[in-house]
C-alpha distance (Angstrom), angle and dihedral (degrees) to the residues before:
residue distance angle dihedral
X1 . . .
X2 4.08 . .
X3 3.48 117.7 .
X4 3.95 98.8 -87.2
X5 4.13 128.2 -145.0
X6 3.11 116.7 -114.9
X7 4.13 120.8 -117.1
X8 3.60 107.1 -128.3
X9 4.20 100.5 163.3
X10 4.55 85.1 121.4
X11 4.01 103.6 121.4
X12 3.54 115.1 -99.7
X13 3.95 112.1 -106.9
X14 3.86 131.0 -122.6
X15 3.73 114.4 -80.1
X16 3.85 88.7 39.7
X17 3.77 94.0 104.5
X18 3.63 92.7 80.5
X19 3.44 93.6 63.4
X20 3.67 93.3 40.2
X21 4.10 85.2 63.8
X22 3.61 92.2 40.7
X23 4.19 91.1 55.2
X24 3.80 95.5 41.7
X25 3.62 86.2 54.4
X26 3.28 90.5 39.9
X27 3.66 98.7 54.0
X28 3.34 95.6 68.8
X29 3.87 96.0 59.2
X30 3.32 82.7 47.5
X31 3.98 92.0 65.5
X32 3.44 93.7 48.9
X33 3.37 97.7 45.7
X34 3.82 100.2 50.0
X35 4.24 85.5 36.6
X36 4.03 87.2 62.0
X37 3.34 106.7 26.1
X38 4.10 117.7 90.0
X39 4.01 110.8 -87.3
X40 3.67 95.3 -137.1
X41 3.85 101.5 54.3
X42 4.41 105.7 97.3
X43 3.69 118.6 -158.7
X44 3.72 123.0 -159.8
X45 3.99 122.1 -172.8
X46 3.86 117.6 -159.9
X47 3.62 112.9 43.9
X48 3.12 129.8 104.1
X49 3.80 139.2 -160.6
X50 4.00 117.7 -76.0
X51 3.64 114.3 -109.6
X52 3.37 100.2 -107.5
X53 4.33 96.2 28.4
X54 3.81 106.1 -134.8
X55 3.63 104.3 8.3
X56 4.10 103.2 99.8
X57 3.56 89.8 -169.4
X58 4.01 105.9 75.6
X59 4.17 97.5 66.9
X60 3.69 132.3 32.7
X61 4.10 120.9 -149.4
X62 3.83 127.4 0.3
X63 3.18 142.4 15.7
X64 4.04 97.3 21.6
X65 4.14 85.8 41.0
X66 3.48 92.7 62.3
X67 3.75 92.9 64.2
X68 3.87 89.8 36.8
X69 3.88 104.3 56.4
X70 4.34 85.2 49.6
X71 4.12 83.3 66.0
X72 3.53 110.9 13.6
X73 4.31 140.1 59.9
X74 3.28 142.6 -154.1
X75 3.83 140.7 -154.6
X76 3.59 85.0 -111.2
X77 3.98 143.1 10.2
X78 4.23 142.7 -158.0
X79 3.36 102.1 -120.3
X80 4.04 133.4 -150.0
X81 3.96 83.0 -75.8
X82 3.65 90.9 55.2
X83 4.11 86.8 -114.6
X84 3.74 128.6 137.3
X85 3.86 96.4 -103.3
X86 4.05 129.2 171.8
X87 3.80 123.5 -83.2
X88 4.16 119.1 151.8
X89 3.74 84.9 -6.7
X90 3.74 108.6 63.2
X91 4.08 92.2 -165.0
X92 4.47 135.9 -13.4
X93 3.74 132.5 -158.7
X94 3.53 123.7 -162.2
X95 3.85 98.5 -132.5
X96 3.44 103.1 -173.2
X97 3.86 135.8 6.2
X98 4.01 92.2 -87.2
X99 4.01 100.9 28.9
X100 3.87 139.2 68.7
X101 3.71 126.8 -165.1
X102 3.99 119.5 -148.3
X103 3.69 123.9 -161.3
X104 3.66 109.7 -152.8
X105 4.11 132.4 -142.7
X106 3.44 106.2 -91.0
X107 4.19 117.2 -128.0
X108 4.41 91.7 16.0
X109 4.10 112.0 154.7
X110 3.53 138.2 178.7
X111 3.59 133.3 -101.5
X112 3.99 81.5 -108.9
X113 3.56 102.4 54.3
X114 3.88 103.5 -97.7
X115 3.77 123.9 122.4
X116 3.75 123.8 -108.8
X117 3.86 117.3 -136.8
X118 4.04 142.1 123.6
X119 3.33 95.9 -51.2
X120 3.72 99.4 51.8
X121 4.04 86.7 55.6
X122 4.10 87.6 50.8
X123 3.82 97.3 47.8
X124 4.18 88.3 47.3
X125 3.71 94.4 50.2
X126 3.87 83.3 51.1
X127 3.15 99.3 57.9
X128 3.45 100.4 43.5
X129 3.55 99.4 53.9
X130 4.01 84.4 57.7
X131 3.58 112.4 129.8
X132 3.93 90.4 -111.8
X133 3.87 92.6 48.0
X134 4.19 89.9 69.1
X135 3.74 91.5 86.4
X136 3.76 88.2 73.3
X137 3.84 117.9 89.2
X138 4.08 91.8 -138.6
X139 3.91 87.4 58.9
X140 3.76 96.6 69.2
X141 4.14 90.2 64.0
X142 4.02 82.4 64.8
X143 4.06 95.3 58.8
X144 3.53 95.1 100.2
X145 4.49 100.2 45.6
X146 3.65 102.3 86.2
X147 3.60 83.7 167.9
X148 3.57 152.0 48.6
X149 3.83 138.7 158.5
X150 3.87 137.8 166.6
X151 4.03 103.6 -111.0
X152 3.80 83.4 -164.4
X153 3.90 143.2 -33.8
X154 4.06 91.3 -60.5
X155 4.18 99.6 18.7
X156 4.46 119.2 72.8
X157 3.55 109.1 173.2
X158 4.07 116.7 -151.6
X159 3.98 118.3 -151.1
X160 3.51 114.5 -169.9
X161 4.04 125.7 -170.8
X162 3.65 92.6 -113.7
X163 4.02 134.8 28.9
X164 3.95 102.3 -82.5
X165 3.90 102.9 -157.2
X166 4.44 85.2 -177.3
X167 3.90 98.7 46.6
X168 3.56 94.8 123.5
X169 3.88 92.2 46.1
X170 3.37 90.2 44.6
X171 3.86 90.3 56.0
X172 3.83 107.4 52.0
X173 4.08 86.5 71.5
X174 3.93 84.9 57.5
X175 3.89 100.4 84.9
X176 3.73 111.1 -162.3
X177 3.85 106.8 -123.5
X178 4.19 112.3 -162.1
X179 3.87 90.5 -106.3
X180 3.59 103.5 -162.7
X181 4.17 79.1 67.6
X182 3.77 88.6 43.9
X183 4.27 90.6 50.5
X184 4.04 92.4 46.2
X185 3.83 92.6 42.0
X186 3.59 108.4 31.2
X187 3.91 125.8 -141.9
X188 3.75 100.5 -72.6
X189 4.22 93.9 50.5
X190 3.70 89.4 43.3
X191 3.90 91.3 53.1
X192 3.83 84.0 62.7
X193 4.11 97.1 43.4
X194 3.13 105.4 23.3
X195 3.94 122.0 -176.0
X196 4.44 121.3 -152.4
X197 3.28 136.3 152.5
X198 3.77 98.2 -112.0
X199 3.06 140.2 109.2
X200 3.94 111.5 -81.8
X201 3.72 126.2 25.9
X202 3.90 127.2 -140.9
X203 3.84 110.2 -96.8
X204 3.79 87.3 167.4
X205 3.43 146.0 -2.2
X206 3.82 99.4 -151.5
X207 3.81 99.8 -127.4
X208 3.92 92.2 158.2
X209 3.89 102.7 36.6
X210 3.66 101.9 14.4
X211 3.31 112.4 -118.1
X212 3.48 129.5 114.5
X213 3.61 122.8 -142.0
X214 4.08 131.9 -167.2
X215 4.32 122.5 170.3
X216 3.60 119.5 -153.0
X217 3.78 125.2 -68.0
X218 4.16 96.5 -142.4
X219 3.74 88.8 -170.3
X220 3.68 100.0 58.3
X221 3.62 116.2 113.4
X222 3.91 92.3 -127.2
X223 3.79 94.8 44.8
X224 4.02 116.1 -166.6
X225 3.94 101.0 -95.7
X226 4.25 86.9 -140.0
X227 3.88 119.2 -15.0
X228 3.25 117.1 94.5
X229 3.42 94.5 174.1
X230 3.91 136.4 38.2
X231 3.54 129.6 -164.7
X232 3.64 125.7 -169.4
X233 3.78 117.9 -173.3
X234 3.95 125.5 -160.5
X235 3.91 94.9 -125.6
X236 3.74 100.4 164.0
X237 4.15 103.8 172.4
X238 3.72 115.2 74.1
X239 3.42 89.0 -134.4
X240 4.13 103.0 49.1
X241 4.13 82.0 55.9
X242 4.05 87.7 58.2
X243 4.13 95.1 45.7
X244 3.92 84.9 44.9
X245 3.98 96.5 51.2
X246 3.86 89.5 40.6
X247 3.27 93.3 55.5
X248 3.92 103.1 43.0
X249 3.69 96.6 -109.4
X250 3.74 88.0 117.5
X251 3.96 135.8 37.7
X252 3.73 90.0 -154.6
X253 3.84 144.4 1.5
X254 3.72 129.0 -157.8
X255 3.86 123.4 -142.1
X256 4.21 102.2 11.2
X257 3.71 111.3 174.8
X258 4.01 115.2 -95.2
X259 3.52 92.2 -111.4
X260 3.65 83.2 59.9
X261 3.41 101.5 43.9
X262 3.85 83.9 61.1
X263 3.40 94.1 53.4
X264 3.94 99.8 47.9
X265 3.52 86.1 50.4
X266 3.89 95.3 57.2
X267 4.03 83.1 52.3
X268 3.74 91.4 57.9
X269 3.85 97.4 -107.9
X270 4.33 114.4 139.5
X271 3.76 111.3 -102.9
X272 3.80 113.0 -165.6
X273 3.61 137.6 162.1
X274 3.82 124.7 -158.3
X275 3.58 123.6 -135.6
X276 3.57 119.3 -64.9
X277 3.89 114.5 -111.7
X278 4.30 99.3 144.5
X279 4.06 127.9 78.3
X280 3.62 113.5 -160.5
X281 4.11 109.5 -133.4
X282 3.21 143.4 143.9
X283 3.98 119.3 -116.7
X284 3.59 125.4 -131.7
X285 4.07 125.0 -128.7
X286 3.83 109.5 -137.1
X287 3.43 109.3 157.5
X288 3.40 96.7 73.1
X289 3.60 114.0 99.4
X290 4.27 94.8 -150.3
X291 3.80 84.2 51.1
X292 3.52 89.7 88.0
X293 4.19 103.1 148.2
X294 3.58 91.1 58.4
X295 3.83 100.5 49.4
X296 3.42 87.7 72.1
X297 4.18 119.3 87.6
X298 3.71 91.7 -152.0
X299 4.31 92.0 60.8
X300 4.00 93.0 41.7
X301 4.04 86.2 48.9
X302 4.02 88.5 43.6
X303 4.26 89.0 55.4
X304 3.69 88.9 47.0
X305 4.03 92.0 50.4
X306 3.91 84.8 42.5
X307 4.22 104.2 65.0
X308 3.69 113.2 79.0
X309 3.80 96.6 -145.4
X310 3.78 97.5 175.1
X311 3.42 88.8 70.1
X312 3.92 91.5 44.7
X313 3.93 91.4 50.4
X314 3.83 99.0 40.9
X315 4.07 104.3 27.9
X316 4.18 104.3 30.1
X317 3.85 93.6 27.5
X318 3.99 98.1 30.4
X319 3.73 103.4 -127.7
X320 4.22 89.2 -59.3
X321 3.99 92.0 110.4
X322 3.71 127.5 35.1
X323 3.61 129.3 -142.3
X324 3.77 116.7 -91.3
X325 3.52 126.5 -139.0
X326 4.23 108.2 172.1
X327 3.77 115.2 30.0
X328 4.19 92.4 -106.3
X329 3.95 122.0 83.8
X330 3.86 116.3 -138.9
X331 3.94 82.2 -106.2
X332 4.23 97.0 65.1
X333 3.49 123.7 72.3
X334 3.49 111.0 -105.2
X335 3.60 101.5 38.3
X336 4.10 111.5 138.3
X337 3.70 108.9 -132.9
X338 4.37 82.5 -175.9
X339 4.30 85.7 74.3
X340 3.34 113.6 107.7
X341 3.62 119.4 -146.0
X342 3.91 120.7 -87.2
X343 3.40 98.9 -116.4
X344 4.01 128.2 -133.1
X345 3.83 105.8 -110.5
X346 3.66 118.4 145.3
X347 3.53 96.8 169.4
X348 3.88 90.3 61.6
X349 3.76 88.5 41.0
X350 3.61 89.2 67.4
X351 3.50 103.4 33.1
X352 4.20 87.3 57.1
X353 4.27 84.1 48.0
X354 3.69 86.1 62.1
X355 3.38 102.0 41.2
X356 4.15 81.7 50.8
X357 3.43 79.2 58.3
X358 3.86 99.8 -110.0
X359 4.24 96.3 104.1
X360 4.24 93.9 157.9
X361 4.24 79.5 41.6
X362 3.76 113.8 -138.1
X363 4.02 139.3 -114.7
X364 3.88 121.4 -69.6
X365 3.72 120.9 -162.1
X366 3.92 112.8 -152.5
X367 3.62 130.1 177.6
X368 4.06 120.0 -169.4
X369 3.43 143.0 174.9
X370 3.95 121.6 -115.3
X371 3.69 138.1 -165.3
X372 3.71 93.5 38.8
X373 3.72 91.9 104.2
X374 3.62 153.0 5.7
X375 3.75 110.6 -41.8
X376 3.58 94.7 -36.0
X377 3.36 101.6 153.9
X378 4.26 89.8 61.6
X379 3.11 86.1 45.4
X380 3.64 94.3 59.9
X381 3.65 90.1 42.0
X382 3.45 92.5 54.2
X383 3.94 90.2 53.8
X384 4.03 90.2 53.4
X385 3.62 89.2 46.5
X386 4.18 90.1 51.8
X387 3.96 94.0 46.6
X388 3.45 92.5 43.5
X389 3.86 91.0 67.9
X390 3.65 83.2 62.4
X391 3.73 103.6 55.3
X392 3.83 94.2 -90.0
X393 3.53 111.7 129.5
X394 3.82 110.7 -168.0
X395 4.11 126.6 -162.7
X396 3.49 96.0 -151.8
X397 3.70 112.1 -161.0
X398 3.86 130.6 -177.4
X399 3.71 122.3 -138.1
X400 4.00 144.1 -179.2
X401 3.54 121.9 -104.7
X402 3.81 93.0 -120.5
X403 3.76 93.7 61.5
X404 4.13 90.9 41.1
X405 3.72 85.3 61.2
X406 3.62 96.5 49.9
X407 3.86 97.4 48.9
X408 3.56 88.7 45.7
X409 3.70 115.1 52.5
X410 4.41 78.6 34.8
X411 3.58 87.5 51.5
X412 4.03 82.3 -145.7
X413 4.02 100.3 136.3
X414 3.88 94.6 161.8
X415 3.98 110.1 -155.2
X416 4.25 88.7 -10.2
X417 3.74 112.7 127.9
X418 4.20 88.9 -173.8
X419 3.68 136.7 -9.5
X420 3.83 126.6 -154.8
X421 4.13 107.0 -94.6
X422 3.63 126.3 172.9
X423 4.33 120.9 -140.4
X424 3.35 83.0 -132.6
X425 3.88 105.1 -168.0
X426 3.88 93.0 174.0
X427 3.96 99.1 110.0
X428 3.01 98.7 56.3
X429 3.78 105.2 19.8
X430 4.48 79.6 -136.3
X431 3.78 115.8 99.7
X432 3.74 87.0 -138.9
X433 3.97 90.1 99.2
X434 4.15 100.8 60.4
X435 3.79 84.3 38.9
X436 3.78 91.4 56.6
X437 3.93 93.9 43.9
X438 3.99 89.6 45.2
X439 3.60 88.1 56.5
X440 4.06 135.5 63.2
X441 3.30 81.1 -89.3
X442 3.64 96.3 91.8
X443 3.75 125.9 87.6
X444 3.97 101.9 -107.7
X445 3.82 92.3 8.3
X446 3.99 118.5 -152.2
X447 3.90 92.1 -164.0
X448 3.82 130.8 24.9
X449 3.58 136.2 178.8
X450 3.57 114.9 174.4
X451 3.65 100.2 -159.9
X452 3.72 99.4 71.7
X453 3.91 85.5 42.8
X454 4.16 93.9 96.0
X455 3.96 92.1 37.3
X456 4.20 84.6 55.3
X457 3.75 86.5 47.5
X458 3.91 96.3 53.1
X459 3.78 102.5 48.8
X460 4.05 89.5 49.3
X461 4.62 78.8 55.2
X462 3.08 83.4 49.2
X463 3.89 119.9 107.1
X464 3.70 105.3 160.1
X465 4.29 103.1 84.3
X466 3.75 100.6 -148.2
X467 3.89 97.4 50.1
X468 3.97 85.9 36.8
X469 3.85 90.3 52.5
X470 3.89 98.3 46.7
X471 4.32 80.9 47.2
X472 4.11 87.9 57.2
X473 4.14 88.9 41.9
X474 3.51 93.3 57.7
X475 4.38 88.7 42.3
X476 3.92 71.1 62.4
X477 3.36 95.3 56.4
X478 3.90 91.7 49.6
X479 3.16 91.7 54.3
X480 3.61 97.1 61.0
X481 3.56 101.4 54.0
X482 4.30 87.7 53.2
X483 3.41 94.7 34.8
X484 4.53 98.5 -161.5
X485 3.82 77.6 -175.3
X486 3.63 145.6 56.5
X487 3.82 98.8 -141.2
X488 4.02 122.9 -138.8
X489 4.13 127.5 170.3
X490 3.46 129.2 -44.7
X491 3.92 108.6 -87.9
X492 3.68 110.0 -97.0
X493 3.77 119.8 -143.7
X494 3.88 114.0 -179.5
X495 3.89 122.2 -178.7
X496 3.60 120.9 -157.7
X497 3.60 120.6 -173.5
X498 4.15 139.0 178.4
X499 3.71 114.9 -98.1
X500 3.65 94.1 -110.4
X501 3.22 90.8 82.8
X502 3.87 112.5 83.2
X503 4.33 95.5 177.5
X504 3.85 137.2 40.1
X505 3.68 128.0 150.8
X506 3.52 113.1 -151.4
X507 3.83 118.2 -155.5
X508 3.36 130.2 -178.4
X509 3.85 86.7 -109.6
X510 3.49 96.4 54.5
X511 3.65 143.0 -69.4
X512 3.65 114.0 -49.0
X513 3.63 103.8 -125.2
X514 3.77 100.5 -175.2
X515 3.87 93.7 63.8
X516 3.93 91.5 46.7
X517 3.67 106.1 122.1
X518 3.58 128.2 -176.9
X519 4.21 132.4 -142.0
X520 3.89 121.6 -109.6
């Protein structure tokens, strides 16, 4: 599961000769600027600011991790390999069926001076399992600890009410805050200085010019191996991040277009993608008794037949994502490599509609997020286009991550029949997560089925991986036949970056910044 380079040998299409001009011309500002400016200063075009700044608690994965793992820890981490790996915690035992042991890293402080030990882990797993924490997403992973206790200085021992076979997974989305500076300051003046153990710390959050800015934190017990400084610049259109890497105003971008991709890669620049872990989809609204279309297993199995997403993967997205057809990637554990693919039949897509009873099909209201990936916004448009042929009208509307958020951990869609969620296995590298939050399961739940309820149950009991894994392929199975989803592409996420630099892990978190190193 290394990060993988991208193949980019497609022909370049008509119209690209512009930008062919444009990057000759603008490779050589490019020398000069990288020859002059200082070696040790990164900067990243593409992400933006978590929702709530320097709280790590309000959004799980990418893009609001990328900014999170630069200043914050965890007990434990998904390394380059995508495997659970140590961070604060140096090693853990599960000592009995309903108890883990953690060993901590031995001299750890914070970017404020104070020490980092058992206690500190104790008094942050207080807090957040205060009633007023539960509005956070990274809160729910704590539902099952109902207890937790330092052993010693360097040992915290977590109980929980019920064996927990993905504790450690669970915990490397829990970034340990210092919490004497989360007490004094609260959550909201924490969010704008906030204080990790990592390896930069925020010198600004680049309100007026967007463009946060952290230096080096020499102390930290992963210090950055050569930049000093990071850079991260709110570049929101696909094509502002290519005219700002082609003309040296960036190091690296995250997410450029295909097309793009192709074209930096003709100009010498590294294009990489990291392992896949996210499936693009669109989540279905159940619980709603007016939403009466999509209570039905036949209609949600009809929209899934309905979406050509060969033509989505290889035409809109160029062969650089591939069309997903269970909500796992052949990198997570769990995914069922026994699932056929759904196939592409519109004819029997409407012919099931009708026999649901809905033959002229009916209108669908859909809201989505954009600019979070390659193209995604033609690739939803493509999608509308495709069910539209069957009846399906879809509203498509476009909204902001900061209002996504809100509706979803609320569960208070308004008018929405479905909104555009990823299964986004990333944090833990185990599809368990999106399973659990397309499930009753989750606080406020948009789709439930109980009968998959107990099988969910079991594989998180269960501590022996192979029977555990067969237990989550079978979930996949399940899934299939109710189909809470309409299913899209695996979620593309190419990196390009300048030649300069010589070294950059790629995790399915986020770049690792600290172990960026850069050529002579």
């Amino acid at each position: 599961m290394q990060s993988e380079l991208v193949t980019l040998d497609h022909p370049v299409k008509p119209g690209d000769d512009i930008l062919r001009l444009f990057a000759a011309f603008a490779a050589l500002l490019f020398t000069f600027v990288f020859t002059t400016a200082h070696a040790a200063t990164l900067r990243v075009g593409g992400t933006q600011p978590p929702p709530t700044l320097g709280n790590p608690y309000s959004a799980v994965g990418p893009p609001p991790s990328s900014v999170w793992l630069a200043m914050f820890d965890a007990l434990t981490v998904i390394d380059d390999n995508g495997k659970i790996a140590p961070a604060l915690a140096e090693s853990w035992a599960n000592t009995s069926p309903t108890t883990w042991v953690f060993k901590l890293r031995p001299n750890v402080i914070f970017q404020n001076g104070e020490p980092f030990n058992a206690q500190t882990v104790v008094d942050v797993i207080t807090l957040l399992k205060a009633p007023d924490m539960q509005r956070f997403i990274a809160t729910a992973e704590l539902r099952g600890i109902i207890e937790v206790k330092a052993l010693d200085p360097m040992s915290v021992q977590f109980t929980t009410a019920e064996p927990d076979a993905v504790l450690p997974k669970r915990l490397n989305i829990i970034m340990i805050v210092e919490p004497k500076a989360w007490k004094a300051m609260g959550p909201d003046e924490f969010s704008l200085k906030p204080v990790g153990t990592g390896a930069f710390q925020l010198v600004d959050w680049g309100r007026s010019n967007g463009r946060i800015k952290m230096t080096e934190f020499k102390k930290s017990w992963r210090p950055s191996v050569e930049v000093d400084t990071l850079e991260l610049l709110n570049i929101m259109e696909t094509a502002s991040r290519m005219q700002a890497i082609l003309s040296g105003q960036v190091d690296m971008v995250v997410a450029p277009s295909p097309d793009d991709a192709k074209i930096l890669a003709e100009q010498g620049f590294i294009v990489k993608r990291p392992p896949s872990s996210i499936v693009a989809s669109i989540a279905f609204r159940t619980e709603r008794p007016e939403n009466a279309p999509l209570k039905d297993k036949r209609v949600r199995q009809a929209l899934n037949m309905a979406v050509d997403r060969e033509t989505i993967s290889n035409t809109i997205l160029d062969g650089v994502s591939k069309p997903a057809y269970q909500g796992a990637t052949p990198d997570v554990n769990g995914y069922n490599p026994n699932l056929p693919p759904i196939p592409y039949d519109p004819v029997k897509a409407k012919a099931m509609l009708a026999e649901a009873g809905y033959p002229n099909g009916f209108p669908l209201k859909i809201e989505v997020l954009t600019n979070l990936g390659n193209s995604d916004t033609a690739v939803y448009q493509k999608m509308a286009e495709d069910l539209s042929k069957i009846g399906v009208m879809v509203e498509l509307r476009q909204t902001t991550f900061a209002s996504w958020l809100r509706k979803y951990t609320t569960n208070e869609w308004g008018d929405l029949d479905a909104f555009s969620l990823t299964w986004n296995s990333a944090p833990f590298q185990d599809i368990i997560r999106p399973i659990e939050y397309f499930s009753c399961l989750k606080a406020a739940a948009f789709f439930c089925d109980k009968s998959v309820v107990p099988l969910i149950k079991q594989s998180n009991q269960t501590l022996n991986e192979a029977e555990r894994e067969k237990m989550l392929q079978e979930i996949m199975v399940r899934f299939r036949d109710v189909a809470p989803a309409l299913l899209l592409v695996d979620f593309p996420n190419i990196v390009a970056f300048s030649p300069r630099i010589t070294h950059a892990p790629l995790r399915v978190m986020g770049v690792a910044y600290d172990q960026v190193r850069f050529g002579k």
